[in-house]
C-alpha positions in Angstrom: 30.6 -19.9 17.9 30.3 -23.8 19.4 28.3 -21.8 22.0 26.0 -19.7 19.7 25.4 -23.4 18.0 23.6 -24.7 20.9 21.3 -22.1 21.3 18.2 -23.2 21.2 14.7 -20.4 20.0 11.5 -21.6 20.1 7.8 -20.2 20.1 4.3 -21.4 20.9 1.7 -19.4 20.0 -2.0 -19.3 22.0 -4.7 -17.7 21.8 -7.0 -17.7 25.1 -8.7 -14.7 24.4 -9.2 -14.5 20.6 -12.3 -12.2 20.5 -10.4 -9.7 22.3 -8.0 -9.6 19.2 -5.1 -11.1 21.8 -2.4 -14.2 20.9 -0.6 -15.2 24.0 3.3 -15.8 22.8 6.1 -18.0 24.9 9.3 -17.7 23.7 11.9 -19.9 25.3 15.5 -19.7 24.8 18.1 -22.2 25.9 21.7 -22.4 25.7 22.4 -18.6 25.7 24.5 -18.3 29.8 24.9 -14.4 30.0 24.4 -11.9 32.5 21.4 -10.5 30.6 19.6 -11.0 27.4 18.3 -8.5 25.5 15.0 -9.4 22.9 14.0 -7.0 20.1 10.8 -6.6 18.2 10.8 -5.5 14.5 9.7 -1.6 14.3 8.8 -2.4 10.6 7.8 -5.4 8.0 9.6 -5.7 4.9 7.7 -4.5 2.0 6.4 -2.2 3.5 8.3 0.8 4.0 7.2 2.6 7.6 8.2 2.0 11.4 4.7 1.2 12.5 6.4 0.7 16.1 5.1 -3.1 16.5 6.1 -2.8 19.8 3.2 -0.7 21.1 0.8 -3.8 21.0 2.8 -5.9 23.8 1.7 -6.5 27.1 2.5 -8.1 30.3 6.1 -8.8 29.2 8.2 -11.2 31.6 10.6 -13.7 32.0 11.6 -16.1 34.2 15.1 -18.1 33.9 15.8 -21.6 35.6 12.3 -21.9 36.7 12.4 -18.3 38.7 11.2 -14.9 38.0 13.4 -12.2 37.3 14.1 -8.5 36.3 12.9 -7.7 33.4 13.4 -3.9 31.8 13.0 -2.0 29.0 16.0 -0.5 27.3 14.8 0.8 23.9 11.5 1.1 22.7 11.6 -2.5 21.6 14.4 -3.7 23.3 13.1 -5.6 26.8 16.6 -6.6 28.9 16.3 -9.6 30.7 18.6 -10.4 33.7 19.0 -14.0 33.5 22.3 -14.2 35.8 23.5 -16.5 32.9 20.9 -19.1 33.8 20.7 -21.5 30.8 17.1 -21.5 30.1 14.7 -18.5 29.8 11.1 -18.7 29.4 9.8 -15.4 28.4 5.9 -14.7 28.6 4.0 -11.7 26.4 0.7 -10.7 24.6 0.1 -8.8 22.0 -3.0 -6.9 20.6 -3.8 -7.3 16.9 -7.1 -5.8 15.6 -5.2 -3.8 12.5 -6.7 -4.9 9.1 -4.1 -5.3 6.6 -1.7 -7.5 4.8 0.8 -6.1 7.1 0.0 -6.2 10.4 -1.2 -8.7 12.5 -5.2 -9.4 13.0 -7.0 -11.6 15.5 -10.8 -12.0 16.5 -13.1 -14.9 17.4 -12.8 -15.7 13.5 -9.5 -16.4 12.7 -6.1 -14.7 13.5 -3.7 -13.8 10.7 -0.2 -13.2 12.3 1.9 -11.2 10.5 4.9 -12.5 12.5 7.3 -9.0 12.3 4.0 -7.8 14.8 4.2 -11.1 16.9 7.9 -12.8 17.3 11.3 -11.3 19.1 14.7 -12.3 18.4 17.5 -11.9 20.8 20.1 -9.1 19.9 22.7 -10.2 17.6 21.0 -13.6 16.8 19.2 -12.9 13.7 20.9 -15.7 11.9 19.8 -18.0 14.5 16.9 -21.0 13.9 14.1 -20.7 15.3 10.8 -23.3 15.7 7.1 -22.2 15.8 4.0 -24.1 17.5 0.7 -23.1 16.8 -1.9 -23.8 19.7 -5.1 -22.9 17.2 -8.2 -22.1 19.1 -10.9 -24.9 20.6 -13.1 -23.8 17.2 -10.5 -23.5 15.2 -8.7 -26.3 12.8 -6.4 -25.2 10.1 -2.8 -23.4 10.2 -1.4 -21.8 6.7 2.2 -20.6 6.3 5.1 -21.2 4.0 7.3 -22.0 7.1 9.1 -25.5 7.3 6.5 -28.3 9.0 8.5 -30.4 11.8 8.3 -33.6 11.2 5.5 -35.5 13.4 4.8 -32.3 15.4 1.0 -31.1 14.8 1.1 -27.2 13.8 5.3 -26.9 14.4 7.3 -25.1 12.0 11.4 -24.7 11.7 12.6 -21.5 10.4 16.3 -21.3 9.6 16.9 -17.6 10.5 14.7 -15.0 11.4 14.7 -13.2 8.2 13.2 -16.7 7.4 10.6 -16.2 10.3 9.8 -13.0 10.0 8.8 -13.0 6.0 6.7 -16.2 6.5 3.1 -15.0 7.8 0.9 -17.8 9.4 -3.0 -17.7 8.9 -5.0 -19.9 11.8 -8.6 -20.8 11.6 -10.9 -22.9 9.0 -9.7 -21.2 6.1 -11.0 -22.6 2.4 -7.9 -24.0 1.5 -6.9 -25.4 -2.0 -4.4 -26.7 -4.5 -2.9 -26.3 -7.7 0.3 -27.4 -9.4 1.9 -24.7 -12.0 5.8 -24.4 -13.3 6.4 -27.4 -11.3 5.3 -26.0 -8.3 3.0 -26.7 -5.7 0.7 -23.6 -4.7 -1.6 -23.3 -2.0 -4.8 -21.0 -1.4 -5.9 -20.4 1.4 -9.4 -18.4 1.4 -10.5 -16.7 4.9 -13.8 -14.9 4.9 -15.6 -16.4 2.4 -17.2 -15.2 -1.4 -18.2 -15.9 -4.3 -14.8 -17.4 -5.7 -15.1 -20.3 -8.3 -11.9 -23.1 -6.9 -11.8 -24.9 -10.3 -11.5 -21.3 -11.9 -8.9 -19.8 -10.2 -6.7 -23.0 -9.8 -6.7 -22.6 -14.0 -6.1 -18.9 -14.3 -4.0 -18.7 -11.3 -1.4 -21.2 -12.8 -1.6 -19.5 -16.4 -0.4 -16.6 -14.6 2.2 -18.5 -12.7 3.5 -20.0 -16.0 3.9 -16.9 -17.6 5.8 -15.6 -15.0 8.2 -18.4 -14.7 8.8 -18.2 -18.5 10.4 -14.5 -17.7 13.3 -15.7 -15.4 13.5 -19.5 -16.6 13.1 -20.9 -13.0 11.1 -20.7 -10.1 13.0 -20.8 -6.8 10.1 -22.6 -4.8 9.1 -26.1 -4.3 6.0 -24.7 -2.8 4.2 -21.3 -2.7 1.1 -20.5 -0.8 -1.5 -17.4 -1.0 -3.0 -16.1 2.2 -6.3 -14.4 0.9 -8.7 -12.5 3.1 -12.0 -11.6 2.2 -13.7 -8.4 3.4 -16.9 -6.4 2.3 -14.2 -4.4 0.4 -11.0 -5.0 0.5 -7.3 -4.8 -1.5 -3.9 -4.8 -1.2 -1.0 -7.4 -1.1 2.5 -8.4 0.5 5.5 -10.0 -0.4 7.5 -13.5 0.7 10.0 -15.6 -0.1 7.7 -18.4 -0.8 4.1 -16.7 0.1 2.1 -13.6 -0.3 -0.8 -12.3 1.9 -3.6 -10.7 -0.7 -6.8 -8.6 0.3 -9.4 -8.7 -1.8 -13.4 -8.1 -1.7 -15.5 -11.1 -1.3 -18.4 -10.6 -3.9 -16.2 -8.9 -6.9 -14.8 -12.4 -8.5 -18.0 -12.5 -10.8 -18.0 -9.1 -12.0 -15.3 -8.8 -15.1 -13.6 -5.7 -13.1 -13.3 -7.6 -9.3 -12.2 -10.8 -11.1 -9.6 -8.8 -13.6 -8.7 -6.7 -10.3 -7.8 -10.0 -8.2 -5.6 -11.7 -11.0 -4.2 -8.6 -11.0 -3.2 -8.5 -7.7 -2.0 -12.4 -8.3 0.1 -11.1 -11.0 1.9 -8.4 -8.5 2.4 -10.1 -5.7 3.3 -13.2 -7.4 5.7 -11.3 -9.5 7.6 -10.1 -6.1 9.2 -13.9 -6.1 11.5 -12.4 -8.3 11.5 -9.1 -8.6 12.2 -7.6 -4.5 12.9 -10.7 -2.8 16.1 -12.3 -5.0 16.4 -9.4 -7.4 16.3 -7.0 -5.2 18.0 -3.4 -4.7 21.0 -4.0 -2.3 19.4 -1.9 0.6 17.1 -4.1 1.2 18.5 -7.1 2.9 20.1 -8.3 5.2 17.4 -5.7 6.8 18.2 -3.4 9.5 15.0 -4.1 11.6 15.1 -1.3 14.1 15.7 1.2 11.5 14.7 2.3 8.1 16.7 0.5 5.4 16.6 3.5 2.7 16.9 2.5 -1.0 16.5 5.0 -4.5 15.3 1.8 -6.3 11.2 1.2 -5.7 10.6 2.1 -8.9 12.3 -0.6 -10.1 11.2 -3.2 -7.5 7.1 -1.8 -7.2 7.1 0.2 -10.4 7.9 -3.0 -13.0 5.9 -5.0 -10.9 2.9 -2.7 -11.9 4.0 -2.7 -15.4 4.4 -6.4 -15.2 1.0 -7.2 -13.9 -0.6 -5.6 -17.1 2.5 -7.8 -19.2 1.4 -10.6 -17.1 -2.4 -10.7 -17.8 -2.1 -9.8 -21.1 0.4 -12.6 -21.8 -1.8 -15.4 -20.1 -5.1 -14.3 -22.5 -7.1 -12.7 -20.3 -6.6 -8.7 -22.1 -6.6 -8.8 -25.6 -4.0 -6.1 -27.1 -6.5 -3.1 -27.2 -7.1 -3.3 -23.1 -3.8 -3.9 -22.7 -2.8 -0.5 -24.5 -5.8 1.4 -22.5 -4.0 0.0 -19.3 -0.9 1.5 -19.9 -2.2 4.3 -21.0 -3.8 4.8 -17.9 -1.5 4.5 -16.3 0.6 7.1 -18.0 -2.3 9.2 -17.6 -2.2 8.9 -13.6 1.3 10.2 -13.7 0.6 13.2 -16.3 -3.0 14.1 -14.1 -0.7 14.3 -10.4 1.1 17.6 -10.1 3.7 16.3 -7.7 5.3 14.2 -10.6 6.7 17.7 -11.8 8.2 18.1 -8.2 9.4 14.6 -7.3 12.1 12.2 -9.1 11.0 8.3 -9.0 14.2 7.6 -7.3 13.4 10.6 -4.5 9.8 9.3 -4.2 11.3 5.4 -3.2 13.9 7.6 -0.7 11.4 9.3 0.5 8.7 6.2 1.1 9.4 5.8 5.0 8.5 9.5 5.0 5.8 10.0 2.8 4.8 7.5 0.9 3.0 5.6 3.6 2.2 8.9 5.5 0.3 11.1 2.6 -1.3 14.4 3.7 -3.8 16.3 2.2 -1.0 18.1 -0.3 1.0 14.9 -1.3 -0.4 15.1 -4.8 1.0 18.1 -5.4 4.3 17.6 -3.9 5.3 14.0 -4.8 4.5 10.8 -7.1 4.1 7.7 -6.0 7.2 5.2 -7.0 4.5 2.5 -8.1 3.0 5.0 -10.3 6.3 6.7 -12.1 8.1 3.1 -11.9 5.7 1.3 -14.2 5.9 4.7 -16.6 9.9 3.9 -16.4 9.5 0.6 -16.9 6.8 1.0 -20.0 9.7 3.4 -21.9 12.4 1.5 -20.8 10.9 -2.2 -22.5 10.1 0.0 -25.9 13.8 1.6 -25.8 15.1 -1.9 -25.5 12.9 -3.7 -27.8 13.8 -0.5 -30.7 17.2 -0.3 -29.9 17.6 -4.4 -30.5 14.9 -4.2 -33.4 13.2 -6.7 -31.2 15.9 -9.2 -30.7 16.1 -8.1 -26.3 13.5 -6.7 -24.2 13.2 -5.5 -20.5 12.4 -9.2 -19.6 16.1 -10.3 -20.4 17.2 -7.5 -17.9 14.8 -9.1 -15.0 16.1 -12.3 -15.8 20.2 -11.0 -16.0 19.8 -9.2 -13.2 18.0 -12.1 -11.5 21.1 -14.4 -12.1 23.2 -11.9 -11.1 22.1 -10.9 -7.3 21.7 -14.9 -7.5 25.4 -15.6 -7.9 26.5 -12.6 -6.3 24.0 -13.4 -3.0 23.6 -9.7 -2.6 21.4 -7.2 -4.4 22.0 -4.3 -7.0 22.7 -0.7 -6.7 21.6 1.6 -9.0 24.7 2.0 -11.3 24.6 -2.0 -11.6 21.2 -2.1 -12.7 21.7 0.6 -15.5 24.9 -1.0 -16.5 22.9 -4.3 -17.1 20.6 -2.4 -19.4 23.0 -0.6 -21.3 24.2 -3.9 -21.2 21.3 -5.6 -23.1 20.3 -2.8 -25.1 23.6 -1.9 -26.5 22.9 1.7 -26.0 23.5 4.7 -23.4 20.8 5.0 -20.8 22.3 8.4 -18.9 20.0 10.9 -20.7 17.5 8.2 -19.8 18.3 8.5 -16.1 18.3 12.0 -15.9 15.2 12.6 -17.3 13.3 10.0 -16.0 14.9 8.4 -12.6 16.2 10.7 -11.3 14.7 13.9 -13.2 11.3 15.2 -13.6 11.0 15.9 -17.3 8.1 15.4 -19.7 7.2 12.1 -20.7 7.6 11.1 -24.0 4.7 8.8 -24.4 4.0 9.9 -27.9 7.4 9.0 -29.2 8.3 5.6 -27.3 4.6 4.5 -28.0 5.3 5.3 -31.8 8.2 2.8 -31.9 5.4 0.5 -31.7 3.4 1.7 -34.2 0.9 3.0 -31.8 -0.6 6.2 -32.1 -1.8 8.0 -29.1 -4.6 10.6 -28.8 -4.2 13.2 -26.1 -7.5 15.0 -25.0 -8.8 17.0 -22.2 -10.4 15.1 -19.5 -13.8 17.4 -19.3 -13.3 19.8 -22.6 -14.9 22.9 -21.9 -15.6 22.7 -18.2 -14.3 24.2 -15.5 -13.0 23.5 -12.3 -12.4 24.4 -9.1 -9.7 21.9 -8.2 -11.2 21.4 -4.8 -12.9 18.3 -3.0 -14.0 17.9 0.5 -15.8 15.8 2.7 -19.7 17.1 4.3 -20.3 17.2 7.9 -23.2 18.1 9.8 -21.3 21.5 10.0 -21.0 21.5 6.2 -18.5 20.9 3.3 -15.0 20.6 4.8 -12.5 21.2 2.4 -10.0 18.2 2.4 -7.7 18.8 -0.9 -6.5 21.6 -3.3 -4.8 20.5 -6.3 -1.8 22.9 -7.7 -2.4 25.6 -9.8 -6.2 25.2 -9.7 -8.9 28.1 -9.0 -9.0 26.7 -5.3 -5.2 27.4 -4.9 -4.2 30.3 -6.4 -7.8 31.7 -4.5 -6.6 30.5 -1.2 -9.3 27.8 -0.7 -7.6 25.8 2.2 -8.0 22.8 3.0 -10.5 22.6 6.5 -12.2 25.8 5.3 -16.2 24.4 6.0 -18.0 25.5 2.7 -21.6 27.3 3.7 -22.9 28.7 0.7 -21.5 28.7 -3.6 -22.5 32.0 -5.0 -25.5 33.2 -2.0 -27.0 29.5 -2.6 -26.8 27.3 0.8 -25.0 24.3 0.6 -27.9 22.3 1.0 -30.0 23.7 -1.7 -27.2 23.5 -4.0 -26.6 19.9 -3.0 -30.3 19.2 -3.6 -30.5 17.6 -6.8 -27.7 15.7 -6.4 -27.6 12.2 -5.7 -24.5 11.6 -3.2 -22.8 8.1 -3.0 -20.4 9.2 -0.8 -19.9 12.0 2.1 -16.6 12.6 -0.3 -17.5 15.2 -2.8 -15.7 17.8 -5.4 -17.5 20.8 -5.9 -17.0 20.9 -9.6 -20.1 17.9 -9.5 -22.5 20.5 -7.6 -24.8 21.4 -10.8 -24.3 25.2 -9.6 -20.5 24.4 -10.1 -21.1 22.6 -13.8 -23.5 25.0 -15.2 -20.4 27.8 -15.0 -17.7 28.2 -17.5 -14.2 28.8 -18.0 -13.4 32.0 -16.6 -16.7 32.3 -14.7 -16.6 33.6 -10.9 -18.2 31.6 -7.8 -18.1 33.1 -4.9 -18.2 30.8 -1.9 -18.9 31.5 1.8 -17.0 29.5 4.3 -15.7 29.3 8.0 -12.4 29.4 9.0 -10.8 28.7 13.1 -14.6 30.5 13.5 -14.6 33.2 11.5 -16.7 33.9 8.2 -15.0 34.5 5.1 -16.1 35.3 1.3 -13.7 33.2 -1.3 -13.6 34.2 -4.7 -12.9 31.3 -7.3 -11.9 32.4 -11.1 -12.7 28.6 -13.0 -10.0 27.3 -14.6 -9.9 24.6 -17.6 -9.5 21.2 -16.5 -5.3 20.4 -16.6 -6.2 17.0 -17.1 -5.7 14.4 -19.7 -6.6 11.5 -20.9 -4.8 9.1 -23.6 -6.1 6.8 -26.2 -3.6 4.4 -27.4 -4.6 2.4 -30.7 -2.4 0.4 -33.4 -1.4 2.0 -36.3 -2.9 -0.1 -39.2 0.1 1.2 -41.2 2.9 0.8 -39.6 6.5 -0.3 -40.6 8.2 -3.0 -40.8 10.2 -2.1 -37.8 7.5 -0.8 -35.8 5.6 -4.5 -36.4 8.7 -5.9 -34.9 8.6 -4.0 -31.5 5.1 -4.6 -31.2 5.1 -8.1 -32.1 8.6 -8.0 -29.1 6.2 -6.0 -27.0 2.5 -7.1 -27.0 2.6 -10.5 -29.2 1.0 -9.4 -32.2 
């Protein structure tokens, strides 16, 4: 232990060939005398639930130790062995590519580079506890550095990490980023704004904090003294990840004027934001300490995604910017998402979160009709669950007293929940059974009773085809110079029980060539479903269309019998008469 003490990890980070998409990495270690030292690269980021196999982008690995070269070999795929001969001070030497767009993995051009640091950093086996510092060498055009990482006092772009769970859910944005500040819940937050738009500062540093406050009311603390938000700015772009004290958002640079970009970024605030709690302190027990060369499997996304999605509608709603009618048509979407994929009949919420190394991140073209997505079914959960609460208390508890208990709980137990915990807690707080709940809904497949737990609320909810009286195909596809290329079947539909398959290259609908019957139609997109081809809409229910297509070469006649369109969609309105009781769960549930 007095040896491990002395141990000594530090980075500097370069970048000499920027436009290349390159960052030039020295890691020096001191202190560590052994035969050999072994360094490992994460396989996966936190939050993100796939090996992605970081350690494909390094290059020109080597070492030296007291000042000389020395073997250097590869042991696992990102395991590189060096044989120090128990010299004290190693100096190893690496690059790694980054031209990946996301929140997730690293991303470097003549721009800026955002480095995502599970894609950048090593650690040396069995020394994930160990501190760590971090020097940025920005490029010659380049001037700013962004992270929620520890500054070192009087050092210029140096940063301390206590641990390298620390280090690795801290990413660092370098460049000339837009950066600004705001002060919400006591709390100092940070933007930083790569790639421009048409953002208003004054705006968002208002409705940001709102947000912020609201969220903070839930769990009666916030567990930062400062919080910073990496945002990049692309043509079109989305998505978010979770930190301790930071999130990296993607958004699209000319949507914060229209009412749907600006609604979709607060959004996107809300989530993330949201994650403070809810995945990083209460968080399932699976996740954390991490296994980093493995997958860390947990039945519990639902709760940790799923609410979150719930809580960003909560969260916006709560702050004033959707009245109570958007609000319902929100969650009513999202129920309708749920009811309109077939896969939710075939997939459990707490399979779909096992099963996110496996599919989740790695869809093919039948995932809808196989599985559900854990964001998707865990907001449903978490919409029933917060009306069975509120009903069962007559209004006095809610699902945000279970957040905040369970909160506390993985708190002062420094570990996370399982999955018997967190029912416990809202059996707990409701004072009622949750095991039929469970079944059905966790880790069962039944029908969802939106009609009933929506009626505890006095709302009523209107359930209507999504296209009454057309038919469909249930096929979509993508056109080529060769054609229409079948990419998807949905389950059940004319296109499966015909045996459309998916890669079949559409020629002709009913003796009409594609082109002709594409003619009138004005495409956006080379992504198409056949039931918009007018030849297609003009049929009805239980009409024929015979199709002509190739398959591996060959010709082939498909007949399609049209089938009515399985899908739904909800309309959720207040009940001007409702009860007494009913008032009370919605005043619990929607503050009115």
């Amino acid at each position: 232990m007095a040896a491990k003490a002395q141990v000594k990890i530090g980075f500097e980070v370069s970048f000499k060939e920027p436009q290349a998409h390159y960052a030039e990495v020295q890691m020096n270690i001191s202190g560590l005398a052994k035969d050999y030292v072994d360094v490992k690269m994460p396989v996966w980021t936190p939050g993100s639930y796939l090996v992605r196999e970081f350690e494909k982008s390094v290059e020109e690995f080597k070492a030296t130790a007291a000042g000389k070269s020395v073997k250097v070999e590869k042991v696992r795929k990102n395991t590189w062995r060096i044989f120090s001969a128990k010299a004290a001070n190693i100096q190893i030497n690496y690059r790694v590519y980054a031209f990946e767009i996301s929140v997730r993995t690293p991303f470097i051009d003549e721009s800026h580079a955002f480095l995502s640091p599970t894609g950048i950093f090593m650690h040396p086996d069995g020394m994930i506890n160990s501190p760590s510092t971090v020097k940025i060498i920005p490029f010659s055009t380049w001037s700013k550095v962004s992270t929620g990482l520890t500054p070192v006092a009087g050092e210029q772009f140096t940063y301390k990490a206590t641990n390298f769970d620390i280090l690795y859910d801290s990413p660092i944005e370098v460049g000339n980023q837009d950066t600004f500040e705001f002060t919400a819940a006591g709390v100092r937050h940070e933007v930083a704004m790569y790639g421009g738009g048409n953002y208003d500062k004054e705006k968002l540093k208002v409705d940001m904090a709102k947000i912020v406050e609201k969220e903070t009311e839930v769990y009666g603390e916030n567990p930062n003294k400062y919080y910073l938000f990496i945002v990049h700015n692309f043509l079109k772009g989305g998505g978010g990840l979770e930190h301790l004290n930071s999130t990296t958002l993607g958004a699209t640079r000319n949507a914060y004027n229209t009412a749907e970009g600006y609604k979709g970024f607060l959004s996107l605030v809300a989530h993330e934001y949201h994650h403070l709690w809810n995945v990083k302190r209460l968080r399932p027990v699976a996740l954390g300490p991490f296994d980093y060369d493995n997958e860390n499997y947990t039945t519990n996304l639902w709760v940790a995604e799923g609410f979150t999605s719930y809580y960003e509608n909560k969260y916006l709603h709560r702050a004033g910017f959707t009245d109570v009618n958007e609000f319902l048509k929100d969650l009513a979407s999202g129920i309708g998402t749920v009811l309109n994929t077939p896969g939710s009949k075939y997939q459990s919420a707490a399979s779909s979160s096992y099963d996110a190394w496996i599919i989740g991140y790695r869809p093919n073209e039948n995932s809808k009709n196989n599985s559900i997505s854990y964001y998707s079914k865990g907001e449903v959960i978490g919409i029933l669950m917060d009306l069975e609460i509120i009903n069962a208390t007559k209004g006095a508890k809610s699902l945000d007293d279970v957040m905040k208990a369970m909160y506390l709980q993985c708190k002062t137990l420094k570990r996370g929940y399982t999955d018997a915990e967190f029912k416990a807690m809202v059996e707990k707080i409701s004072g009622i059974s949750f095991t039929n709940f469970w079944a059905k809904y966790v880790n069962g497949v039944d029908d969802i009773e939106y009609v009933k737990y929506f009626g505890y609320a006095g709302v009523n909810v209107l359930t209507e085809n999504a296209t009454p009286g057309k038919p469909v195909t249930g096929a979509s596809g993508q056109l080529t110079n060769d054609g229409l290329v079948i990419t998807s079947t949905t389950r059940n539909s004319a296109a499966w029980i015909n045996g459309l398959n998916v890669n079949d290259v559409v020629l002709s609908l009913d003796d009409t060539s594609l082109s002709d019957a594409l003619s009138t139609v004005r495409l956006k997109s080379p992504l198409i479903s056949l039931d918009v081809i007018p030849l297609v809409a003009k049929k009805n229910i239980g009409d024929v269309l015979k199709l002509k297509v190739i398959r591996d070469g060959l010709e082939k006649e498909i007949s399609l019998t049209l089938k009515e369109n399985p899908n739904v969609r909800l309309k959720a309105t207040v009940n001007e008469n409702a009860t007494p009781a009913q008032k009370a769960v919605l005043k619990k549930w929607a503050g009115i």
